[in-house]
DOZA-347936 format. One record per residue (C-alpha): chain; residue in one letter; x, y, z. Coordinates in Angstrom, 2 decimals, m for minus. Layout:
<sites>
+-----+------+---------+---------+---------+
! mol ! type !       X !       Y !       Z !
+-----+------+---------+---------+---------+
!   A !    A !       X !       Y !       Z !
...
+-----+------+---------+---------+---------+
</sites>
This chain:
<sites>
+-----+------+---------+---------+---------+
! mol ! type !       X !       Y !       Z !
+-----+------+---------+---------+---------+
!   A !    X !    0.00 !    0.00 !    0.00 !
!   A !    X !    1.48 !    3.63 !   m1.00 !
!   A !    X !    1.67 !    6.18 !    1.50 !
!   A !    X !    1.65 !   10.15 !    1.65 !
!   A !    X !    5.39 !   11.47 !    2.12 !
!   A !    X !    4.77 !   14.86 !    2.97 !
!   A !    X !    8.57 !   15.35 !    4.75 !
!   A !    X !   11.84 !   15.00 !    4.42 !
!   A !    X !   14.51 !   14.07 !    7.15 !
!   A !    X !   18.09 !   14.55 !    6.13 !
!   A !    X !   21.43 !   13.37 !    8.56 !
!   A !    X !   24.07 !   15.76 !    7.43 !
!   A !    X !   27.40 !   13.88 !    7.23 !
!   A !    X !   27.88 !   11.69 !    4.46 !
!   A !    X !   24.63 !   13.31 !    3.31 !
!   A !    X !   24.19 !   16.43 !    2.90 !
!   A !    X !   28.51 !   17.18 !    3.04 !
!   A !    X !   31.44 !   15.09 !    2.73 !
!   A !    X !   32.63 !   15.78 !    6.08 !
!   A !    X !   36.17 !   15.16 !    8.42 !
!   A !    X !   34.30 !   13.99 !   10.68 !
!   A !    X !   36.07 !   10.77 !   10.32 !
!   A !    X !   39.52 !   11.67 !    9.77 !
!   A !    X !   39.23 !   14.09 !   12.88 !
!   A !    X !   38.46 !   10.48 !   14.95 !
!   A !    X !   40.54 !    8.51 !   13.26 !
!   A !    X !   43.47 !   11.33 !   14.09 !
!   A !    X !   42.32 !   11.98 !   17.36 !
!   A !    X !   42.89 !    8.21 !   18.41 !
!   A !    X !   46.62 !    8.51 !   18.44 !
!   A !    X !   47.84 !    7.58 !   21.86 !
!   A !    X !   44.31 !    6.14 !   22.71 !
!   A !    X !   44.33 !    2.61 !   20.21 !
!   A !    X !   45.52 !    1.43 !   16.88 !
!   A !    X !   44.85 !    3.86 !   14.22 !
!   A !    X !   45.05 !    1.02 !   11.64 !
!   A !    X !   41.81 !   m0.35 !   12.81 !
!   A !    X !   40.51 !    2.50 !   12.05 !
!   A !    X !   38.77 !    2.16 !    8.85 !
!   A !    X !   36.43 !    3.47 !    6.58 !
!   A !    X !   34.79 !    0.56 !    6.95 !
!   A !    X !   35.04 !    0.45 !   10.70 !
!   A !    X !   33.89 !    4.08 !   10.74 !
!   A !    X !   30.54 !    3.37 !    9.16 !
!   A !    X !   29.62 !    0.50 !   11.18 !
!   A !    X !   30.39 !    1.59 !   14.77 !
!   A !    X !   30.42 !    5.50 !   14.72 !
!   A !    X !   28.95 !    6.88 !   11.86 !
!   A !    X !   25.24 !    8.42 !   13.02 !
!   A !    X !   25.96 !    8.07 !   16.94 !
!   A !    X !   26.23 !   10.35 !   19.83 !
!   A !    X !   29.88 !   12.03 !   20.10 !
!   A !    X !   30.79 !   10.15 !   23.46 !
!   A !    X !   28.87 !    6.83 !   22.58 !
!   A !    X !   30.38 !    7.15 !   18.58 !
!   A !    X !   33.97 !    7.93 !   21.21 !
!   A !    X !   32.85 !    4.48 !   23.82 !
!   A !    X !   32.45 !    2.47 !   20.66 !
!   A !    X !   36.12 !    3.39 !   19.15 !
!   A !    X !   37.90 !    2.64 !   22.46 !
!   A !    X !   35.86 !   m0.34 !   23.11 !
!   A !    X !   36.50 !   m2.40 !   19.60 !
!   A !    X !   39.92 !   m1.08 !   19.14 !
!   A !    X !   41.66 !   m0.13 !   22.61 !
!   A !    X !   41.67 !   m2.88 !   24.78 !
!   A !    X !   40.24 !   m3.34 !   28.19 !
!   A !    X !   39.94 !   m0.42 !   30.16 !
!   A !    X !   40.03 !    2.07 !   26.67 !
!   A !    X !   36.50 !    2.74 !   27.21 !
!   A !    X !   37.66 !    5.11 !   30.47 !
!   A !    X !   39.70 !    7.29 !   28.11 !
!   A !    X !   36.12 !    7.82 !   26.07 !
!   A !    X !   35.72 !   11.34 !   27.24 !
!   A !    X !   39.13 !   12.48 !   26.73 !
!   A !    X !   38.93 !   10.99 !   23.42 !
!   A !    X !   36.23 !   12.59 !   22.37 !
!   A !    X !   37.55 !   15.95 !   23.51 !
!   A !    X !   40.41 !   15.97 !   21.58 !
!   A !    X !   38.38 !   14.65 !   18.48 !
!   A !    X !   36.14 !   17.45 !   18.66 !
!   A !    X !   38.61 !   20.19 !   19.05 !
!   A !    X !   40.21 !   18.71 !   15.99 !
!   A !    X !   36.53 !   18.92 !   13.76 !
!   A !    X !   36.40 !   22.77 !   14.89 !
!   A !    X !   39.55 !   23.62 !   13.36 !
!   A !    X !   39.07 !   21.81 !   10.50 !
!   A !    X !   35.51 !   23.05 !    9.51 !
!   A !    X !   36.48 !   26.48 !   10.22 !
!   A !    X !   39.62 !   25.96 !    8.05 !
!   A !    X !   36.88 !   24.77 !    5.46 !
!   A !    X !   37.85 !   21.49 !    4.91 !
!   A !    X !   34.93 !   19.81 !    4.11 !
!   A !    X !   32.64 !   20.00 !    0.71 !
!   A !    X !   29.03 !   19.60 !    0.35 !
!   A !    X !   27.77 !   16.84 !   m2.41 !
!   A !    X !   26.05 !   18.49 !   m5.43 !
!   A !    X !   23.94 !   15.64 !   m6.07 !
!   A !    X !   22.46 !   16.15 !   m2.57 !
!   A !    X !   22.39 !   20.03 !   m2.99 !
!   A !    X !   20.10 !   19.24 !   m6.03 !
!   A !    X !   17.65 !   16.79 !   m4.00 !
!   A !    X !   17.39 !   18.81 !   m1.27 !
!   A !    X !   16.50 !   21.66 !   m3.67 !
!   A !    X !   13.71 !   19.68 !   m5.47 !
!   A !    X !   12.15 !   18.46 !   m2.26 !
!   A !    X !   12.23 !   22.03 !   m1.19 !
!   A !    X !   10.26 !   23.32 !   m4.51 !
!   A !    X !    8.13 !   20.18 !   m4.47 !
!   A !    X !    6.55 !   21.54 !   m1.16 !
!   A !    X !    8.14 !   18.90 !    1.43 !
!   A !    X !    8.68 !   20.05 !    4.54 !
!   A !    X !   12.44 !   19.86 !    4.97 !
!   A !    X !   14.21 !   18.68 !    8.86 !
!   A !    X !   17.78 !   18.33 !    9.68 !
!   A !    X !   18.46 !   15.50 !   11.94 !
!   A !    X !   22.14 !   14.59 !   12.71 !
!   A !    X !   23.60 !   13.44 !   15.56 !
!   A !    X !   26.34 !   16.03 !   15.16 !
!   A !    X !   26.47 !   18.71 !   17.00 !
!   A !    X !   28.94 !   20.60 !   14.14 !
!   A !    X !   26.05 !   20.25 !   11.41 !
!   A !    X !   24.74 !   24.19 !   11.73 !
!   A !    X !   28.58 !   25.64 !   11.14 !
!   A !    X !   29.32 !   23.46 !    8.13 !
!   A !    X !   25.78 !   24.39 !    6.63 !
!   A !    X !   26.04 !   27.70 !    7.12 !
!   A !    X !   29.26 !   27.77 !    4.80 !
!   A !    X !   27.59 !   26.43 !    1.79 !
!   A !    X !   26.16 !   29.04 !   m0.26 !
!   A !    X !   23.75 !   28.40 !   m3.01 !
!   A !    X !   22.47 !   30.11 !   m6.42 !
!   A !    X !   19.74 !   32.02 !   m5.04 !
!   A !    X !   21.99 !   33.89 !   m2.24 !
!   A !    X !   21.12 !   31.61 !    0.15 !
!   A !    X !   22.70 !   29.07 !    2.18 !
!   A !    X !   22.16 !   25.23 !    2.66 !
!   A !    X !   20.85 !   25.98 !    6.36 !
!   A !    X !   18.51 !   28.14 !    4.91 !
!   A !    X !   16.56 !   25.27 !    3.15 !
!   A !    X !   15.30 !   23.74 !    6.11 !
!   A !    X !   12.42 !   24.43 !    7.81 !
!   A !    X !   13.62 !   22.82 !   11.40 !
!   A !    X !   17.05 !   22.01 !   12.62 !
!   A !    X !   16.96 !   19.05 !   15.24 !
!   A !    X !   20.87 !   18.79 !   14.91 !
!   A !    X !   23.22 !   17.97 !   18.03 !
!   A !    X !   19.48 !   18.15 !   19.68 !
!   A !    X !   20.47 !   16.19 !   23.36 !
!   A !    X !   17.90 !   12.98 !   23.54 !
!   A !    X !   17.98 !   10.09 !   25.87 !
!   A !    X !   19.53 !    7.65 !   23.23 !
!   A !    X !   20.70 !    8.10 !   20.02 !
!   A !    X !   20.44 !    6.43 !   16.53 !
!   A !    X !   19.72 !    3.67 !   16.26 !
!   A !    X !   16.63 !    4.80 !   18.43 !
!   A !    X !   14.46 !    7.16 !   16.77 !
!   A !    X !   14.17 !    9.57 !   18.97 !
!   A !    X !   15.48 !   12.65 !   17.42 !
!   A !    X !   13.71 !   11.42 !   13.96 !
!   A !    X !   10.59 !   11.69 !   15.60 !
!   A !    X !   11.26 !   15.31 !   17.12 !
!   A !    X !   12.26 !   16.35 !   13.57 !
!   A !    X !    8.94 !   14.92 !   12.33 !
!   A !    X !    6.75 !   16.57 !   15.52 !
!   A !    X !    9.01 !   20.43 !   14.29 !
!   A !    X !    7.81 !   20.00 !   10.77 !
!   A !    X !    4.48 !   18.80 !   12.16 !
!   A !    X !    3.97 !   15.79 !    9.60 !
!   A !    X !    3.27 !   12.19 !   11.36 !
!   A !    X !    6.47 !   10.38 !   11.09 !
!   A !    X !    4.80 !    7.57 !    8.85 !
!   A !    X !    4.86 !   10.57 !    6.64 !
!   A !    X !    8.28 !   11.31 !    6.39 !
!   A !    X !   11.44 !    9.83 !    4.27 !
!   A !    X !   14.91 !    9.83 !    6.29 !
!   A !    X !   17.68 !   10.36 !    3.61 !
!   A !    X !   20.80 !    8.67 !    5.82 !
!   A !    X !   23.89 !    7.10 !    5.05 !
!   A !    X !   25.12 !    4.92 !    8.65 !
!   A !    X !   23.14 !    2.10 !    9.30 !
!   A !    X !   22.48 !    3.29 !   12.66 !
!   A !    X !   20.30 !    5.68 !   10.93 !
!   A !    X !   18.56 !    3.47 !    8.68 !
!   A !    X !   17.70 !    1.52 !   11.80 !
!   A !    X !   16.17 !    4.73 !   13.31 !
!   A !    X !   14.21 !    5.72 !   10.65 !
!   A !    X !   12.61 !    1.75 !   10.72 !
!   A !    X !   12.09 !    1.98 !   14.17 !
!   A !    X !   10.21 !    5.57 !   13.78 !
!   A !    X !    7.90 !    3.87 !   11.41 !
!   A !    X !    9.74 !    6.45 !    9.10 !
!   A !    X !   10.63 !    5.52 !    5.34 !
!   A !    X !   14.43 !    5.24 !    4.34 !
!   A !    X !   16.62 !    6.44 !    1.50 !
!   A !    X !   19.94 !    5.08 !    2.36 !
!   A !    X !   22.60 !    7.07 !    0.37 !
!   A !    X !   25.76 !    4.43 !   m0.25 !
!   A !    X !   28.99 !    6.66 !   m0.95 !
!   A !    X !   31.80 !    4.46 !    0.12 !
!   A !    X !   30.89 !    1.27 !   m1.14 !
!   A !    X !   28.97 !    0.29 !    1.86 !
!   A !    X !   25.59 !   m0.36 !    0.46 !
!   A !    X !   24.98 !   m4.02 !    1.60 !
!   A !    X !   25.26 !   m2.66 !    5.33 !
!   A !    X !   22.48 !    0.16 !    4.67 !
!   A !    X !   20.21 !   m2.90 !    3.36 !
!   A !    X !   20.92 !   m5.04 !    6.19 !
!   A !    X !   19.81 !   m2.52 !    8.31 !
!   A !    X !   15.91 !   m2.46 !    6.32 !
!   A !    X !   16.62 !    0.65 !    4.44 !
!   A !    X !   13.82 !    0.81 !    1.55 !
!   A !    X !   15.65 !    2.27 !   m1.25 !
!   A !    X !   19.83 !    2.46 !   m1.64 !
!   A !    X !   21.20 !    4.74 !   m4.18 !
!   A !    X !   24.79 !    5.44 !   m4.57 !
!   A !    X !   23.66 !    9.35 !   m5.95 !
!   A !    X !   21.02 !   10.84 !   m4.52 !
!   A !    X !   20.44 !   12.03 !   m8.59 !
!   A !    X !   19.09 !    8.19 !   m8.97 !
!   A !    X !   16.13 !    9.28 !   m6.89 !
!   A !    X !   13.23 !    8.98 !   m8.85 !
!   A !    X !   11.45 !   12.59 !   m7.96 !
!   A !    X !    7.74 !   11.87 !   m9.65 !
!   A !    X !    7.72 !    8.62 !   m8.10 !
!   A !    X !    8.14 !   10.18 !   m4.29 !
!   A !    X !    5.34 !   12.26 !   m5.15 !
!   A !    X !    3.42 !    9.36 !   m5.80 !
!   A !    X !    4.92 !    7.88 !   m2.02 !
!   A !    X !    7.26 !    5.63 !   m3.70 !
!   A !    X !   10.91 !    5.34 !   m3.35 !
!   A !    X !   12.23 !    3.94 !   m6.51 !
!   A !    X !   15.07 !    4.62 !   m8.87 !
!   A !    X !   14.74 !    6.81 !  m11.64 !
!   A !    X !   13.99 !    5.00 !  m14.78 !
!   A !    X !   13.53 !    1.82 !  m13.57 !
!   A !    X !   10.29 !    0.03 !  m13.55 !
!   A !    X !   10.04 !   m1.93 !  m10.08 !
!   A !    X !    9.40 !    0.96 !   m7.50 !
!   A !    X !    9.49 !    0.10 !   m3.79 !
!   A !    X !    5.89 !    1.03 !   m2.08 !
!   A !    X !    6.72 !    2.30 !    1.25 !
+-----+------+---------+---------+---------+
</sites>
């Protein structure tokens, strides 16, 4: 059965921007664990979409031995004062082919919610400028970023206080996410999920029950959505959500 999707839910990093987020952990492990261990891979499975401190417990816990999980808040301390520097120094990019979707959801009349863990999402935002003199901030019509909650993906708890700011039900919404953490949170929000695969990792965003997996957000069949359906553009089989 098709439903309504009247909003749109996007996590920022990995999304919306290529961030450092994961270089600045990876860096900031020195002296804590292994850096090797460290992987892109790694980094998508166990921090990508969580809570600084839990994304800092889940490092230390896989990769630094017994007791590393002490040295959590310390570790996280140093990782964020890396991610300042290095987003005011501008070194980060946002994707065009998400620019473009979030864009077209905009025109199309969604209502449009930030939801990342991150609490770094605003200043990065801010910095990307588009066409009409605005900024990629500006397109949103609520900002539930870095928003404190009681647990964080994969419950869905700041997914469904994004869905309460834009005031649609969440079985109305589409979360646009690239961890599986997030996937997972959308799911158990009742939410539908786009999961965006940029690093190769898209078998992990379908384990995790995402509906649709692109690996550009420009595969994104736009009529179809309209319709409730997340399905690739130009290809017959759609995905009724």
């Amino acid at each position: 059965m098709t439903r309504v999707l009247r909003a749109a839910i996007f996590d920022v990093d990995g999304v919306l921007v290529d961030s450092p987020h994961e270089r600045a952990w990876r860096e900031a492990l020195a002296d804590f664990a292994d850096q090797a261990g460290f992987t892109t891979a790694f980094y998508q499975t166990h921090v990508a979409g969580k809570r600084r401190h839990e994304g800092a417990r889940a490092v230390l816990e896989h990769l630094g031995g017994a007791g590393a999980a002490a040295h959590a808040a310390a570790y996280a301390k140093r990782k964020q004062a890396l991610i300042d520097r290095l987003i005011a120094d501008g070194s980060f990019v946002a994707f065009p082919d998400a620019i473009r979707l979030a864009v077209a959801l905009k025109k199309a009349g969604l209502r449009m919610a930030l939801a990342s863990s991150s609490k770094n999402a605003d200043a990065m935002l801010a910095r990307v400028n588009l066409p009409d003199g605005g900024t990629l901030l500006s397109l949103f019509d609520a900002d539930l970023s870095g928003r404190d909650v009681p647990r964080g993906k994969p419950d869905p708890a700041l997914f469904l206080l994004a869905a309460e700011a834009v005031g649609v039900p969440p079985d109305q919404c589409v979360v646009v996410e690239d961890a599986p953490a997030g996937i997972e949170a959308a799911r158990a929000g009742g939410m539908a999920s786009l999961g965006i695969a940029r690093l190769g990792d898209a078998a992990l965003l379908r384990a995790a029950g995402a509906d649709l997996v692109v690996t550009s957000l420009d595969q994104l069949d736009l009529a179809a959505l309209s319709s409730g359906m997340l399905r690739v553009r130009a290809v017959s089989e759609s995905v009724h959500v």
